[in-house]
N, C-alpha and C positions, 0 to 999 in steps of 0.2 A: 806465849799466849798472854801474859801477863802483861806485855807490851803492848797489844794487840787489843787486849780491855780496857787500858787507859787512852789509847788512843778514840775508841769513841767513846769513852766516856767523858774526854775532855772535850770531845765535838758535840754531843749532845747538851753539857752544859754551858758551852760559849754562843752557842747558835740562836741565832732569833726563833727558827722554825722549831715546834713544839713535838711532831710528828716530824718522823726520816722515813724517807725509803732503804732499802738495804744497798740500794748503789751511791745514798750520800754516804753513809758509813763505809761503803770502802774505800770511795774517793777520800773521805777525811784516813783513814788507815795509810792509803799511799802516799802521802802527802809527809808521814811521820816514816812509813814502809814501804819503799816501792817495789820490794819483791814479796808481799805476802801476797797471796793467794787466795782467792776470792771463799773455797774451802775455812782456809782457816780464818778469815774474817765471819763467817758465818757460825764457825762453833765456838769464838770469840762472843759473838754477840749473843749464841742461843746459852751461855754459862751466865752472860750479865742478866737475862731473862730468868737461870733458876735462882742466881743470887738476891731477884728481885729489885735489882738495880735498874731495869727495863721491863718494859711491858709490852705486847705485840694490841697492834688499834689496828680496828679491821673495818676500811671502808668499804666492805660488801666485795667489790672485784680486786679488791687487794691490799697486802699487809701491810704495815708499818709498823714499824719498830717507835717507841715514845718514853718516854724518864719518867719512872714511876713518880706520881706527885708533881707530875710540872704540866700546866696546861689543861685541857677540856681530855680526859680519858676514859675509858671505860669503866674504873673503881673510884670514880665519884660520883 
């Protein structure tokens, strides 16, 4: 899991794009793991959301995942 958190959280801070979808996060995850599992990329990323290291941005018909404090989001 632990591996699994650094991977996007190294993709969310190297990346131009301020907002991800949850298929760039796991394309960046396979790229570091290419047997993890779409599952556990998702409770990967739903733990960096209670750690508050991410935040979900909701353009109305769908979610994105976004780095708390980087770019236009919802808690500014």
């Amino acid at each position: 899991m632990e591996d699994l958190k650094k991977a996007i959280m190294d993709y969310a801070e190297s990346s131009k794009k301020t907002k991800f979808y949850f298929s760039d996060l796991e394309k960046a995850v396979k790229k570091v793991k290419p047997d993890a599992k779409a599952r556990e990329v998702k409770k990967a990323a739903t733990a960096l959301i209670n750690e508050e290291k991410l935040i979900y941005f909701s353009t109305g018909s769908s979610t994105m995942y976004g780095m708390k404090g980087r770019g236009q989001t919802e808690d500014h």
